[in-house]
C-alpha positions as CSV (number, residue, x, y, z in Angstrom):
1,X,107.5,116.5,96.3
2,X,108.6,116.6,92.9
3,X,107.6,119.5,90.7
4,X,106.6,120.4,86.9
5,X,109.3,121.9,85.2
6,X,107.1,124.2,82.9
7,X,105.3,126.8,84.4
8,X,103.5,127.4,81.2
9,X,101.7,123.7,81.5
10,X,97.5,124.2,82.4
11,X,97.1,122.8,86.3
12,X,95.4,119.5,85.7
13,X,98.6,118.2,83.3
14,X,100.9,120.0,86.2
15,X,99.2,117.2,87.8
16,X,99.6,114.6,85.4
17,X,103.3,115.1,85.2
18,X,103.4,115.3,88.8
19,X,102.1,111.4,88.5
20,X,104.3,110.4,85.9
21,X,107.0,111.7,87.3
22,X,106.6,109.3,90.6
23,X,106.1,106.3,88.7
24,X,109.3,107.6,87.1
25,X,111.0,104.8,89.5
26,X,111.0,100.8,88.8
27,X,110.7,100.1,92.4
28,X,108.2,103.0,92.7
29,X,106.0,101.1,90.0
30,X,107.0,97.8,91.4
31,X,105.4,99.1,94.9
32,X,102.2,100.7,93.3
33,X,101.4,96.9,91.9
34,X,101.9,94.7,95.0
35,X,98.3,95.9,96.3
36,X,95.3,94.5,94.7
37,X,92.8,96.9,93.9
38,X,91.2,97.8,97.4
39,X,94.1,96.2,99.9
40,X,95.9,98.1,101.6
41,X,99.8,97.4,102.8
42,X,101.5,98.8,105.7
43,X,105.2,100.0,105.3
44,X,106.6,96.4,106.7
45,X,104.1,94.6,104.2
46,X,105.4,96.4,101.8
47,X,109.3,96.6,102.9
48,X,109.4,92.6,103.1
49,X,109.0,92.4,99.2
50,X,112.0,94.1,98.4
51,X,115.8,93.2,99.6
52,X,116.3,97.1,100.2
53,X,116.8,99.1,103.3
54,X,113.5,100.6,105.2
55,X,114.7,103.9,105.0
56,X,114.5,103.8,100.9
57,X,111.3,101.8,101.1
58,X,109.8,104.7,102.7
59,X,111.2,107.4,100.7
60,X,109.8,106.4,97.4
61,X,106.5,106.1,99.4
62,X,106.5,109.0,100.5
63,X,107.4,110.5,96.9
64,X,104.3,108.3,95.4
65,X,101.9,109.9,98.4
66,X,103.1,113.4,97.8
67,X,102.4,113.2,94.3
68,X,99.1,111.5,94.5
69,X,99.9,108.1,93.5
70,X,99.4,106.4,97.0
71,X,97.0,107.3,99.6
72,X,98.2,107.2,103.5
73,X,96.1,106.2,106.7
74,X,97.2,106.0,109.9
75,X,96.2,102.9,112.2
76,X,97.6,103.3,115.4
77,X,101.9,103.3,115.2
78,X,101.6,101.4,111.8
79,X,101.3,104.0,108.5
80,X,98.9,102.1,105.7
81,X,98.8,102.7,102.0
82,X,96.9,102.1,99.1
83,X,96.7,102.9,95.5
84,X,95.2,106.1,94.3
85,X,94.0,104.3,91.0
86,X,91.2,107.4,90.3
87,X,94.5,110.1,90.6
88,X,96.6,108.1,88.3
89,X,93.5,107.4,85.8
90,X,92.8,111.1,85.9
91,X,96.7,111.3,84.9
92,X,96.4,109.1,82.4
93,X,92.7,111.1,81.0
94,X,94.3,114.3,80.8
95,X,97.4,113.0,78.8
96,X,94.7,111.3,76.9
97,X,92.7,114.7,76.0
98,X,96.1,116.6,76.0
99,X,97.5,114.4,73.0
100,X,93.6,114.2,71.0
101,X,93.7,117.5,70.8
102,X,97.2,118.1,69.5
103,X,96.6,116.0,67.1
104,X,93.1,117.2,66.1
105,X,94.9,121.3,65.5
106,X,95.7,122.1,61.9
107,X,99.4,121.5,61.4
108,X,101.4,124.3,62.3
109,X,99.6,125.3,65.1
110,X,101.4,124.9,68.4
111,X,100.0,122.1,69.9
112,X,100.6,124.0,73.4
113,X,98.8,126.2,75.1
């Protein structure tokens, strides 16, 4: 899992980096748009679209799960995954509120916590 590398960040934009951090990654963001909203892709499914090695395919899914990008269901031997869109629009909401209120501070005030 990847980590926040400030300590001094609230939780819920700890979260948000978390996010941003594993759409860091072309074929990361590349994998979170093959779905359409509501499919869901098994590992092959997904594998299939890109001329790389299964092995890497599911290490970069593995980084979106464990950061909350992708959700994972088991069906039998076959692993199935699907797009977390409300974790990476709460992402996205935080970052929103996080910069608003920067810029709503007096200047000179540190727009951090």
């Amino acid at each position: 899992m990847l980590t926040p590398t400030s300590k001094s960040l609230p939780e819920d934009l700890r979260r948000a980096t978390l996010v941003f951090a594993a759409l860091g990654n072309t074929i990361r963001q590349e994998i979170i748009m093959l779905p359409k909203p509501g499919e869901e892709l098994s590992i092959k499914e997904i594998a299939d679209q890109f001329d790389l090695g299964r092995t890497t395919i599911v290490h970069h899914l593995t980084v979106l799960h464990n950061n909350g990008v992708l959700r994972m269901r088991k069906n039998g031997r076959q692993t199935i995954y699907s797009v977390a869109y409300d974790s990476i629009l709460d992402a996205l909401r935080q970052m929103h509120l996080h910069i608003r209120d920067g810029l709503e501070k007096p200047k000179g005030e540190n727009a951090l916590p």
